[in-house]
C-alpha positions as CSV (number, residue, x, y, z in Angstrom):
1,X,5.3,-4.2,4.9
2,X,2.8,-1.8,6.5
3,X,3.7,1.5,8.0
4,X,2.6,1.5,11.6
5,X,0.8,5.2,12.0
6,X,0.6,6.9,8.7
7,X,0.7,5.3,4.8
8,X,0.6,8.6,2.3
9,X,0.8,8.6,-1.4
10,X,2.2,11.4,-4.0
11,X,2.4,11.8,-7.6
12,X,5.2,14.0,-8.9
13,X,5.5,14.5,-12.7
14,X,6.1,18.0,-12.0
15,X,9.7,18.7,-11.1
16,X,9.5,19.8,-6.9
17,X,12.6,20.5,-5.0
18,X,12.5,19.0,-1.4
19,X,12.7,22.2,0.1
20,X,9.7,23.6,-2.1
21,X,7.3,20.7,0.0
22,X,8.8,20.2,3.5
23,X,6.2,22.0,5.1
24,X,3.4,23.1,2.2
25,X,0.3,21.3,0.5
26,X,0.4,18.1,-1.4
27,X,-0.6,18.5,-5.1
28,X,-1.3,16.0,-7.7
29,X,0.8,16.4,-10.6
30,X,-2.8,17.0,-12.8
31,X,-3.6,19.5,-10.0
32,X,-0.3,21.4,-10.1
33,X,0.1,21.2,-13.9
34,X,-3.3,23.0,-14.2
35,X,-2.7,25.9,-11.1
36,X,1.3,26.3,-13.2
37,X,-1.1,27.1,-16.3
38,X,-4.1,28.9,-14.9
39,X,-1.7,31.2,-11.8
40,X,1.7,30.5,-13.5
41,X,4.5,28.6,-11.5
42,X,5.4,31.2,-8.7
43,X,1.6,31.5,-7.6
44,X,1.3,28.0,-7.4
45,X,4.7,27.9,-5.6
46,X,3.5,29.8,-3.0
47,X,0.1,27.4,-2.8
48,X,2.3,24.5,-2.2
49,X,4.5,26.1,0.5
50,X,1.1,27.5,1.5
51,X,0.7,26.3,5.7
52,X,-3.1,27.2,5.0
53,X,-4.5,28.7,2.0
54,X,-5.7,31.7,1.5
55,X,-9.8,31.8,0.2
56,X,-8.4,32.9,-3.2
57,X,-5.3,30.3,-3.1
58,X,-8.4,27.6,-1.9
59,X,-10.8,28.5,-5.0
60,X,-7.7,28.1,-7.6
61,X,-6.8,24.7,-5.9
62,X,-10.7,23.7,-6.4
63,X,-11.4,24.9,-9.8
64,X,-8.2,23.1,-10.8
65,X,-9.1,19.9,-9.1
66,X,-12.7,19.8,-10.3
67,X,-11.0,20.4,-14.4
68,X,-8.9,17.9,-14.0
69,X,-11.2,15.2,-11.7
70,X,-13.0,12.6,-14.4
71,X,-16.2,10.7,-12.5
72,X,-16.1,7.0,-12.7
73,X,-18.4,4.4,-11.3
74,X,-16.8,1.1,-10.0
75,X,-18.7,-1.4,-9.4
76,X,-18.2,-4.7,-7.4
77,X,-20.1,-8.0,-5.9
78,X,-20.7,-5.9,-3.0
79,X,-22.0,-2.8,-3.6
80,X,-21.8,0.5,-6.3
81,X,-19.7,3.3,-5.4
82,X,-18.7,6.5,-7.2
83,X,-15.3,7.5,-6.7
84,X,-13.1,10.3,-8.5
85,X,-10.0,9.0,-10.4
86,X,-6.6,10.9,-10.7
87,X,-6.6,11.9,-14.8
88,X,-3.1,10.7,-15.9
89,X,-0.7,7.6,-15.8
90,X,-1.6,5.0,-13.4
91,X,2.1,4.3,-12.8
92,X,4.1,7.6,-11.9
93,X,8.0,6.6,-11.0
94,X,9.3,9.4,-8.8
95,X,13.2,7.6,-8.7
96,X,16.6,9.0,-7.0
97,X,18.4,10.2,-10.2
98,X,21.5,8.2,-8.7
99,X,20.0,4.8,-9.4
100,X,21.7,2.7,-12.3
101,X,20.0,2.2,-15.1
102,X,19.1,-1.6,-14.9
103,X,17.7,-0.3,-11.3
104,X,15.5,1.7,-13.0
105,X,14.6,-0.8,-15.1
106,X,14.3,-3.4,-12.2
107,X,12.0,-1.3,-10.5
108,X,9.7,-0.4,-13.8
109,X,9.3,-3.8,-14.5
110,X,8.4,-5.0,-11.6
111,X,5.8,-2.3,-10.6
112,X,3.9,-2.6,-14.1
113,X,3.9,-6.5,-13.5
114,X,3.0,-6.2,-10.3
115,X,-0.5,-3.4,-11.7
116,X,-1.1,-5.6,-14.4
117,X,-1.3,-9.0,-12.5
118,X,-3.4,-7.3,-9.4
119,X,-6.0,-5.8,-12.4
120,X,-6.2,-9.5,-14.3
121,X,-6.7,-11.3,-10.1
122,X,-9.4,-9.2,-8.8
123,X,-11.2,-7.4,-12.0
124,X,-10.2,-4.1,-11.4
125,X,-8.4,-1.0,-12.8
126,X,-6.2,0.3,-10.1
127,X,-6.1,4.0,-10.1
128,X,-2.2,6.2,-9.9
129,X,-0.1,6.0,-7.3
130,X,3.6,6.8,-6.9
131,X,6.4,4.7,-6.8
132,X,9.8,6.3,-5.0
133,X,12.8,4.2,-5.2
134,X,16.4,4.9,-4.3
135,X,19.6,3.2,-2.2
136,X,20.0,6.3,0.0
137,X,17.8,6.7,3.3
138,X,18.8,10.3,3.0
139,X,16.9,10.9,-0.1
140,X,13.9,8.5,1.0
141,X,13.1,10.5,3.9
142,X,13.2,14.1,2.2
143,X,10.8,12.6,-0.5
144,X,8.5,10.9,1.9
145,X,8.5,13.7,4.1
146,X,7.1,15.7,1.4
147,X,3.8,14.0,2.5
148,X,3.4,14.6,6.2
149,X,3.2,18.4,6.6
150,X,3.6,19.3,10.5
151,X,5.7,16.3,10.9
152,X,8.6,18.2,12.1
153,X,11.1,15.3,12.8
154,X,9.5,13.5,9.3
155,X,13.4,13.7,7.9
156,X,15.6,12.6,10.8
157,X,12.6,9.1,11.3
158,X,12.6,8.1,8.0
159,X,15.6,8.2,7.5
160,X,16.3,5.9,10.3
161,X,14.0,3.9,9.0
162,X,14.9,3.8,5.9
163,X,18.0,2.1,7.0
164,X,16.7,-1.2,7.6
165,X,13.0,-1.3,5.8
166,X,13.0,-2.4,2.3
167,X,9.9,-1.1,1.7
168,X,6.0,-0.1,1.9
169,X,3.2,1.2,0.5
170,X,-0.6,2.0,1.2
171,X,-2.7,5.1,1.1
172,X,-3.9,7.9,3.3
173,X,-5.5,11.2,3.2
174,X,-3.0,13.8,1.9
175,X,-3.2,17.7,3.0
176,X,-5.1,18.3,-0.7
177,X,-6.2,14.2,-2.1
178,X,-6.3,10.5,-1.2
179,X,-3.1,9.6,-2.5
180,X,-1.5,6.2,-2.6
181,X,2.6,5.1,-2.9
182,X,5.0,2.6,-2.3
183,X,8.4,3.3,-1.1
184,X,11.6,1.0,-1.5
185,X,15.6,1.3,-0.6
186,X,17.0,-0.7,-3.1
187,X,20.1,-1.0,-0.6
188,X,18.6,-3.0,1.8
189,X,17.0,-6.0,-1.0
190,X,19.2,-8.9,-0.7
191,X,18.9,-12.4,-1.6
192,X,17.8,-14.1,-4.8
193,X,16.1,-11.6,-7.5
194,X,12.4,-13.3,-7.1
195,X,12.6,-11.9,-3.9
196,X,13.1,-8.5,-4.6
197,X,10.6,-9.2,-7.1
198,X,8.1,-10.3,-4.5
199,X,8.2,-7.7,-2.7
200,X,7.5,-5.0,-5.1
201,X,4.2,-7.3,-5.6
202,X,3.6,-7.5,-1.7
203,X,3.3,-3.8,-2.0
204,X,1.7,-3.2,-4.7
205,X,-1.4,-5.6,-3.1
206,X,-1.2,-3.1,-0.4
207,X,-2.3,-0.4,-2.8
208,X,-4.8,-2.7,-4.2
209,X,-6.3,-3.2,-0.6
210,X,-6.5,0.2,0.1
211,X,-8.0,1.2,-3.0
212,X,-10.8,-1.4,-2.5
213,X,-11.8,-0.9,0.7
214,X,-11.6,3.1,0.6
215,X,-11.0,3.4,4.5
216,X,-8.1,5.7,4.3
217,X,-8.4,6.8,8.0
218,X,-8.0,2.7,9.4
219,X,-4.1,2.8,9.5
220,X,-4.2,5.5,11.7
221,X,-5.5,3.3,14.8
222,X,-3.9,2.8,18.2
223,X,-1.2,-0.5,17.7
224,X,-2.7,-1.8,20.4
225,X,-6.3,-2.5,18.2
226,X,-7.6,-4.6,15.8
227,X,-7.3,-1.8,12.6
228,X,-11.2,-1.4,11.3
229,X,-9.1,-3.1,8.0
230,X,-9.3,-6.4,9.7
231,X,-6.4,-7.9,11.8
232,X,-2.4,-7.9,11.2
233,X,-2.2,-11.4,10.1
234,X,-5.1,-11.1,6.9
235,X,-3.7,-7.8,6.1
236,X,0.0,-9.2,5.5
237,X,-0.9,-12.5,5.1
238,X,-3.0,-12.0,2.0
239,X,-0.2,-9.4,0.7
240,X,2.2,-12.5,0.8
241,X,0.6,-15.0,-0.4
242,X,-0.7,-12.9,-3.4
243,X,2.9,-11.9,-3.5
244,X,3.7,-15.5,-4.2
245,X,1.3,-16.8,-6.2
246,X,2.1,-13.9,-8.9
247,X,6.0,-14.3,-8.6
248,X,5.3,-17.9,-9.4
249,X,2.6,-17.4,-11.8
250,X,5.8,-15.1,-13.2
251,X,8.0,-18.1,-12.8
252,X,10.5,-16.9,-10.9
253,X,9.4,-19.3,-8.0
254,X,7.0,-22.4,-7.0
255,X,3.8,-22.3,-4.8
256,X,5.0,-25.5,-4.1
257,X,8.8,-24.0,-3.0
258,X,6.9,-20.7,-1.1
259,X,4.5,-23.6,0.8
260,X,7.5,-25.6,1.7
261,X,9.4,-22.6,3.3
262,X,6.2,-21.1,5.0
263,X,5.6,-24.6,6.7
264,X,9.6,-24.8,7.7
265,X,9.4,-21.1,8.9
266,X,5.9,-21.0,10.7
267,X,7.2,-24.2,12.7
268,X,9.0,-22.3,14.9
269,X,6.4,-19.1,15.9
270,X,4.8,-19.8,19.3
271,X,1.6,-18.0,19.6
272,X,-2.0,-18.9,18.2
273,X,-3.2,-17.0,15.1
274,X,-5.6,-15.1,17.3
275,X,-2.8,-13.6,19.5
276,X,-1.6,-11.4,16.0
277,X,-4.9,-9.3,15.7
278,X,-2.9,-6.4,16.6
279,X,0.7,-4.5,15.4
280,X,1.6,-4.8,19.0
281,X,0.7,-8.6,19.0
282,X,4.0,-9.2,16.6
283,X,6.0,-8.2,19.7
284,X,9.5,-9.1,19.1
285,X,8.8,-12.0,17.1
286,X,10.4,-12.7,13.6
287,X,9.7,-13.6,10.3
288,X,5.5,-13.6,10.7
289,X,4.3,-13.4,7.6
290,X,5.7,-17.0,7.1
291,X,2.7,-17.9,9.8
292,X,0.4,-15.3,8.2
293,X,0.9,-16.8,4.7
294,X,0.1,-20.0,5.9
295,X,-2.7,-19.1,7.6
296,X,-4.1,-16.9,4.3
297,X,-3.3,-20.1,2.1
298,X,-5.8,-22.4,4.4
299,X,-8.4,-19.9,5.0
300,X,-8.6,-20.1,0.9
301,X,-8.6,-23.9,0.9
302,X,-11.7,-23.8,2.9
303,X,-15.3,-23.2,1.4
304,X,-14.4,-22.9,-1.9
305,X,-12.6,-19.9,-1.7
306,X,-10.1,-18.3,-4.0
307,X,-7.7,-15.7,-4.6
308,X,-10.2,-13.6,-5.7
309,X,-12.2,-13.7,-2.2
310,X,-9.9,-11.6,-1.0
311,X,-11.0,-8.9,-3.1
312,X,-14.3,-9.1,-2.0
313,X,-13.4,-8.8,1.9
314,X,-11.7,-5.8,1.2
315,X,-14.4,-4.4,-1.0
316,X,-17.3,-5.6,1.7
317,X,-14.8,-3.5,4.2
318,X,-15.9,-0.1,2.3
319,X,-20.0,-0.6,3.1
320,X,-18.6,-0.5,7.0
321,X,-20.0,-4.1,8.1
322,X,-17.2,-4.2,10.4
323,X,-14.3,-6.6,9.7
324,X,-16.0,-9.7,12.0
325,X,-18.9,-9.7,9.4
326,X,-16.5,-9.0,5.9
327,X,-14.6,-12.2,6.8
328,X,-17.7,-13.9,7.7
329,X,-19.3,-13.2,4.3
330,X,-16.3,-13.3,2.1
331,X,-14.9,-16.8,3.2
332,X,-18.0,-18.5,5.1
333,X,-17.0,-18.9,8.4
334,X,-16.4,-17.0,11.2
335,X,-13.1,-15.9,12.1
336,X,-13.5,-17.3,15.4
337,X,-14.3,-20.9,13.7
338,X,-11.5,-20.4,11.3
339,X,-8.8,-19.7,14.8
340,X,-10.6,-23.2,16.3
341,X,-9.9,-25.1,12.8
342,X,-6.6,-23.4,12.1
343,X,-5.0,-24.6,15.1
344,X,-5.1,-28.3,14.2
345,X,-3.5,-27.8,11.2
346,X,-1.2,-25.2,11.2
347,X,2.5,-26.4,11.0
348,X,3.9,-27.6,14.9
């Protein structure tokens, strides 16, 4: 699931107090490690309850980020970039302290599976990103909230929301770093346990999207337009049908069963394709990314196309084409020709 205005991202392997956060900068752990060792810990306090740094506060927050910050080049079909990746653990588990520990191991498990079948897919080494998992809304939205500095009714939303969402994930500029996350109420997963599996996967592929196509500004686009990441049904669609083809490649499930209950599902949507471009276009409508799954599991029957191709849309998304010309060049066809063909197959 996507976040509708902001997606945000934090890793915490330094122990931070909600109240230390709710209205300060957002540090990496290898950032706030190094500031605790070159300022000491009430200095760099003070830098993350910070509102705006002072010069000297700034230059400490640099110097620390350039120490840590390793250079990498990653290189795809598309084009070369250079990009700065987070020294540390890839996987950082910032967990509710109240959760069981077979929840903790649940939620391990399925995040490392979900990194190390995403890496194997597309060819790539994801870089960190946060995972924050609990069964209390109340403790989602304080840690969340951490992120959104300036947000001042951050607490009382999420929490709201995290009342009914299992989960999401993405990333977004942060007050101090590009950070990436995936959040997850444990309380709302119900159903059989591939489920919950597949879900932690559907997120996960929304990290890997993000991380490939680099536009961390795109989320943050009027509901009402076609997000410069390409339209709602790809997005989710490909984060579900990736979802499923690793929980069965897991064998916890069929691609045979998932086909069967998109088909069943999709049957009932009104609507073409087209018409779910948008956030807005979802309207009241339920259980989409049945529709959207389909849709992503014909588009990569067509041409020659595979799994992978997805990759490669999001990656020709980073040298700004526009998402028209990505699709066009990743799958062969136009979207508009791939609507026209669609609509004679899709399931009436």
């Amino acid at each position: 699931m996507r976040k509708v205005v902001l997606l945000s991202f934090c890793i915490t392997l330094v122990s931070l107090s909600v109240s230390d956060a709710a209205q300060g900068v957002v540090l990496t752990s290898p950032v706030r490690a190094c500031l605790q060792k070159s300022i000491g810990k009430s200095a760099t306090l003070a830098i993350v309850r910070a509102k705006k740094l002072t010069a000297k506060q700034a230059r400490s927050v640099t110097a620390c980020k350039k120490k840590v910050a390793t250079p990498t080049t990653t290189t795809s079909p598309v084009a070369t970039t250079t990009t700065t990746v987070p020294v540390g653990p890839v996987l950082v588990y910032d967990l509710d302290p109240a959760l069981s520990e077979s929840d903790v191991a649940k939620v391990k498990d399925w995040t490392s599976d979900a990194l190390t079948r995403h890496e194997a897919l597309f060819g790539i080494k994801m870089t960190a990103f946060t995972t924050n998992v609990s069964r209390d809304p109340a403790w989602l939205g304080n840690r969340d909230c951490r992120r959104h500095a300036g947000w001042t009714t951050c607490v009382a939303d999420r929490t709201s929301l995290f009342r009914t969402t299992w989960a999401f994930a993405g990333c977004t500029p942060a007050p101090t770093d590009i950070e990436c996350y995936q959040v997850a109420n444990l309380g709302n997963f119900t159903g059989d346990d591939y489920l919950q599996y597949k879900t932690f996967v559907h997120e996960v592929h929304h990290i890997v999207q993000d991380q490939l196509h680099r536009d961390y500004e795109a989320t943050r686009a009027p509901s009402n337009t076609v997000r410069p990441i390409g339209p709602d049904w790809l997005l989710e669609g490909a984060a579900e049908y990736v979802a499923y083809l690793m929980t069965s490649e897991a064998g916890k499930t069929t691609m045979a069963a998932a086909r069967t209950e998109w088909a069943r599902v999709a049957t009932g949507i009104p609507g073409k394709l087209s018409a779910f471009e948008t956030l807005d276009g979802r309207g009241a409508i339920q259980n989409l990314y049945s529709l959207y799954a389909v849709a992503v599991d014909e588009l990569l029957k067509m041409n020659g196309n595979t799994p992978k191709k997805l990759g490669t849309y999001y990656q020709l998304l980073s040298t700004k084409v526009g998402w028209k010309a990505a699709f066009e060049q990743a799958f062969g066809l136009t979207v508009e020709a791939f609507y026209t063909h669609f609509e004679t197959v899709r399931p009436r």
